[in-house]
C-alpha positions as CSV (number, residue, x, y, z in Angstrom):
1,X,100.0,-4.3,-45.6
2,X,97.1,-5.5,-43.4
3,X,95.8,-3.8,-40.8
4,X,95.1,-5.4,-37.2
5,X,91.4,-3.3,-37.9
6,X,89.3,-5.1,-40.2
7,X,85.8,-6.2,-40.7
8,X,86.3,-9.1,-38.4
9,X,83.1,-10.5,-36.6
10,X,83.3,-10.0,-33.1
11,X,85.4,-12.7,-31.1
12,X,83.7,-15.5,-29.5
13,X,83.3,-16.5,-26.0
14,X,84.0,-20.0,-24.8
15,X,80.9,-22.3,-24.2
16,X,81.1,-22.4,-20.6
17,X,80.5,-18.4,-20.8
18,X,78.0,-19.1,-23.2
19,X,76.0,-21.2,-20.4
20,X,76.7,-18.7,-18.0
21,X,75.5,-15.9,-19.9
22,X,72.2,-18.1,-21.1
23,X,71.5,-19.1,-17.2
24,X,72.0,-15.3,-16.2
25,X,69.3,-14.3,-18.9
26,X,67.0,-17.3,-17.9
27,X,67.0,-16.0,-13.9
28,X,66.4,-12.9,-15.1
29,X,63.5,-13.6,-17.0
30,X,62.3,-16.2,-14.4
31,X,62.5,-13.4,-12.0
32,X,60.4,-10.8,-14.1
33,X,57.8,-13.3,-14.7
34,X,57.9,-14.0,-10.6
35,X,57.9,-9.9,-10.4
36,X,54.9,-9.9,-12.7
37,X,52.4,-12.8,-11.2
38,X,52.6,-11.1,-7.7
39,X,51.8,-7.7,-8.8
40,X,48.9,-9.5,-10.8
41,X,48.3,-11.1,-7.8
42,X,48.2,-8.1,-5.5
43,X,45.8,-6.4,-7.8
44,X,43.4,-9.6,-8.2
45,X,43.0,-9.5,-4.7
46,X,42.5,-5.3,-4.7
47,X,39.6,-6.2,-7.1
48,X,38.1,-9.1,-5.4
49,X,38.4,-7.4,-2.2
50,X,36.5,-4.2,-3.8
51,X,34.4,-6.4,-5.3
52,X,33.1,-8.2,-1.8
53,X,32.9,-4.2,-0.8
54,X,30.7,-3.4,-3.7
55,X,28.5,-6.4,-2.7
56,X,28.0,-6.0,0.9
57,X,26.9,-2.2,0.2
58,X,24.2,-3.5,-2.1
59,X,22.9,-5.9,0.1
60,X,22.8,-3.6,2.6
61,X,21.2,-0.8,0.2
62,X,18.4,-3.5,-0.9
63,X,18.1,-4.4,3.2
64,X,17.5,-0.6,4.0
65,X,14.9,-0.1,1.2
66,X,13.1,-3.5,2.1
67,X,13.1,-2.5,5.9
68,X,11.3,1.2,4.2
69,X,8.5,-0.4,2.5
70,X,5.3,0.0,3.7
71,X,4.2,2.1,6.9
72,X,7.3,3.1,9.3
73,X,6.3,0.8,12.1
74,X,6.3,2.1,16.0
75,X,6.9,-1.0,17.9
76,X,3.3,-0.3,19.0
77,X,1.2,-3.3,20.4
78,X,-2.8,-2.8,20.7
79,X,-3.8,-2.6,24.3
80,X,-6.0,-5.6,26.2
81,X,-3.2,-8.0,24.3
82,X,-2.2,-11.3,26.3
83,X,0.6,-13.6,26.6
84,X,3.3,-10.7,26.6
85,X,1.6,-8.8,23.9
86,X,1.6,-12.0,21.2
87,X,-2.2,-12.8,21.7
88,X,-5.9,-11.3,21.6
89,X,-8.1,-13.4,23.9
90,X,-11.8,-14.3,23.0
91,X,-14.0,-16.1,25.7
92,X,-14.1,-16.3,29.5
93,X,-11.2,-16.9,30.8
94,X,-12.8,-19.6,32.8
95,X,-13.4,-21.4,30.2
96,X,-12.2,-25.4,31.0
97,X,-10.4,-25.2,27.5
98,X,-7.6,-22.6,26.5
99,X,-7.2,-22.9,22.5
100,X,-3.8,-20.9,21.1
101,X,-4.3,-20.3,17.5
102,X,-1.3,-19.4,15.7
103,X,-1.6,-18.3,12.4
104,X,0.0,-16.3,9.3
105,X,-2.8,-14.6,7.0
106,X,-1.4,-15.4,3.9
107,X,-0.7,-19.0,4.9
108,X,-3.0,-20.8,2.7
109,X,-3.6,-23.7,5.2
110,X,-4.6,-21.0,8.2
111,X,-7.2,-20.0,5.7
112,X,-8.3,-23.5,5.1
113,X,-8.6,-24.1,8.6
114,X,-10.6,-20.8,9.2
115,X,-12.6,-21.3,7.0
116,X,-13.3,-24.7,8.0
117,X,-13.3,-24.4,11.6
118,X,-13.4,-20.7,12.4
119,X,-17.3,-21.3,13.0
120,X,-16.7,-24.1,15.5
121,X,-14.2,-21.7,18.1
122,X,-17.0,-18.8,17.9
123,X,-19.5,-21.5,19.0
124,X,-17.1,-22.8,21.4
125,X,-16.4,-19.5,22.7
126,X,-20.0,-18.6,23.1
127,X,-20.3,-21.7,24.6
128,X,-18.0,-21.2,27.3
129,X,-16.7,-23.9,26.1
130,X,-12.9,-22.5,25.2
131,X,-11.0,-19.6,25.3
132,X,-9.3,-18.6,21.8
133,X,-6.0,-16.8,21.9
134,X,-5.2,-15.6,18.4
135,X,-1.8,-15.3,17.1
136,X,-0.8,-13.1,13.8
137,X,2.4,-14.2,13.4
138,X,3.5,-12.3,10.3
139,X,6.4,-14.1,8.3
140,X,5.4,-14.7,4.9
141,X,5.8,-10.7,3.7
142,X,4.9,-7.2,3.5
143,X,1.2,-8.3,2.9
144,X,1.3,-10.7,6.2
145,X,2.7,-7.4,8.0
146,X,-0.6,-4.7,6.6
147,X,-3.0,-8.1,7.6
148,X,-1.5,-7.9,10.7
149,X,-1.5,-4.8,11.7
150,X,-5.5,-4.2,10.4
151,X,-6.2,-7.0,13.0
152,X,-4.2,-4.7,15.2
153,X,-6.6,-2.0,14.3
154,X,-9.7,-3.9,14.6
155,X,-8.8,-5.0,18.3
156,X,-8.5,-1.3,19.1
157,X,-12.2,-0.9,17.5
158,X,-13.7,-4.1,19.4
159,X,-14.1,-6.6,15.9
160,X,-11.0,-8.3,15.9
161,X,-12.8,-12.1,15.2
162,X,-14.8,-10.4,12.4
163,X,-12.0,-8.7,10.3
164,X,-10.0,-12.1,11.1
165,X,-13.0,-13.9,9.4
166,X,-13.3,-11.5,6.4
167,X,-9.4,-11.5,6.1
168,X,-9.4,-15.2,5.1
169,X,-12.6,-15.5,3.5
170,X,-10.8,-13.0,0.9
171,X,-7.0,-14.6,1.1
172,X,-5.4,-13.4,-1.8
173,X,-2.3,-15.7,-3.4
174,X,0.8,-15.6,-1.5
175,X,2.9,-13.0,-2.2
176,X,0.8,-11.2,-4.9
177,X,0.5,-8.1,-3.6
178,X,-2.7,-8.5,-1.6
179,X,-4.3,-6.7,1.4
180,X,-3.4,-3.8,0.4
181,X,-4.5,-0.9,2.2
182,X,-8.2,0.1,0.2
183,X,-8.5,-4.4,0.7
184,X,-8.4,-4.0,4.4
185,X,-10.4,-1.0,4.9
186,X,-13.2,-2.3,2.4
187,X,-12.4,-5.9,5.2
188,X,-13.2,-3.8,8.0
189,X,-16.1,-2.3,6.7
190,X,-17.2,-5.6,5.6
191,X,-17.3,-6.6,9.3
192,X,-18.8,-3.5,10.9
193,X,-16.0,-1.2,11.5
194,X,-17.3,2.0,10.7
195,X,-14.4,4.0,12.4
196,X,-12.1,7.1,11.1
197,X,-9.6,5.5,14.0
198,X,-9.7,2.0,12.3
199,X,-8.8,4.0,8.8
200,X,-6.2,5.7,10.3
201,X,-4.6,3.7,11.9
202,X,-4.5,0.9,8.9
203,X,-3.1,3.7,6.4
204,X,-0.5,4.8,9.5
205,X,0.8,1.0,9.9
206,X,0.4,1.9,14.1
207,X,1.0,-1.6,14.5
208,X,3.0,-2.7,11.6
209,X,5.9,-4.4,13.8
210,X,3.1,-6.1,16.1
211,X,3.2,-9.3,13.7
212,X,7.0,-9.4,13.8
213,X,6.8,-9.4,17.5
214,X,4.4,-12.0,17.5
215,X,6.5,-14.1,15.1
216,X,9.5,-13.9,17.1
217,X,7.4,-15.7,20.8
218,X,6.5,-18.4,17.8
219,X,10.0,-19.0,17.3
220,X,10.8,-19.3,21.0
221,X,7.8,-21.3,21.6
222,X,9.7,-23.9,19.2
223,X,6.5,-24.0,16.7
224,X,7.5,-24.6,13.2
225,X,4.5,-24.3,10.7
226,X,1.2,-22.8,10.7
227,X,-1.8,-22.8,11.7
228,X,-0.5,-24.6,15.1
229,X,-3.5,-24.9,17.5
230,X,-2.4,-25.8,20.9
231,X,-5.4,-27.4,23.5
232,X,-4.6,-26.6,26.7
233,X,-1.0,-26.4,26.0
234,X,-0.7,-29.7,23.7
235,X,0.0,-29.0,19.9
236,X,-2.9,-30.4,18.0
237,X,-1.6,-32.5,14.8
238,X,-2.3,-30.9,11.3
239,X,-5.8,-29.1,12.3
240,X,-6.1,-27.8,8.9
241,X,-7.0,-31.3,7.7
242,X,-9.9,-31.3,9.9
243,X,-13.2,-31.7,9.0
244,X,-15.3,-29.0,11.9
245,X,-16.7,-31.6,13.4
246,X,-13.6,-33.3,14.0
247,X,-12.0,-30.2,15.3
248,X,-15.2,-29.7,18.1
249,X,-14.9,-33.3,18.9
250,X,-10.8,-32.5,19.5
251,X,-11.4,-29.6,21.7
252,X,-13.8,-30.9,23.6
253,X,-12.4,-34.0,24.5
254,X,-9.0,-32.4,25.6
């Protein structure tokens, strides 16, 4: 007698279950992939996102410690400044000729030109000839910022001119790490500053934002490169390719 409960294999469906049981499985799978791309998504974009955070704080941290180095600066500006604060004036104000001298003191072309023709505006000044209005517009550093404020320093003591003049005679290379504080004292000595105030206030940085400042009127003035030497007002074209003599003859045909 057979039994109705064999070892039969299961029974089959018909082939149009068959494809409905193969697209059901397909959609489901389709769906879990769908599932899984946005939840990779989602957490690409949580990591990006911390990412940008991550990035912005260092920047900021490296901003912060930058904005640190050196001597905390006061906002301070040496007294008998003209021109809002931006200039130290030199010669009679009478004088038929007004010469603006913008400059940075690690600009390699300022020193070139003080060097050059730094002689010819004392002699002018002297003279009578012109009145010098120098600019320390600090933008090239930490270094342009201690030169800066030294020449601060030296306008409280009365020498400005002179520590301008040993500055640039001793211009160290861009951005190496010059005029550092012993450099600017041993400057000032150099040019007959003999003054506990002077070494103070170098080492204190009293005016370690005044070149900032000045750099900011150079902006608004629209001036673009240094040295800029305006006569009277007119900006003078490339004056650090001048020989002195050319320079005198400039100024005193303006």
């Amino acid at each position: 007698m057979t039994s109705d409960h064999g070892n039969r294999p299961p029974a089959r469906g018909s082939k149009k279950e068959q494809a409905r049981a193969r697209a059901a499985q397909l959609r489901a799978e389709a769906e879990a992939k769908a599932l899984a791309d946005r939840r990779r998504e989602r957490f690409l974009r949580a990591a990006i996102s911390v990412g940008v955070l991550v990035v912005v704080a260092v920047v900021a941290i490296v901003l912060v410690n930058r904005s640190s180095e050196g001597p905390e600066g006061t906002g301070a500006i040496p007294s008998g400044t003209v021109d809002g604060g931006t200039g130290v004036a030199v010669g009679e104000a009478s004088a038929p000729v007004t010469i603006d001298y913008w400059f940075d003191f690690q600009c390699p072309f300022c020193g070139e030109f003080d060097r050059e023709s730094g002689p010819v505006l004392a002699e002018l000044t002297a003279a009578g000839t012109a009145r010098v209005v120098y600019h320390p517009a600090a933008f090239l550093g930490d270094e342009s910022d201690r030169a800066a404020n030294a020449f601060g320093c030296a306008v409280d003591a009365g020498r400005p001119v002179e520590l301008l003049t040993e500055l640039f005679a001793n211009q160290p290379e861009e951005g190496s790490g010059g005029y550092t504080t012993d450099d600017l004292l041993a400057a000032g000595q150099a040019a007959g500053i003999d003054d506990p105030v002077f070494e103070s206030c170098v080492r204190d940085g009293t005016y370690a934002d005044w070149g900032r400042h000045v750099l900011d009127a150079f902006r608004n003035e629209g001036l673009e490169a240094t040295p800029a030497v305006l006569l009277n007002g007119d900006l003078l074209d490339n004056p650090a390719a001048m020989s002195a003599d050319e320079f005198r003859a400039a100024v005193t045909t303006s």
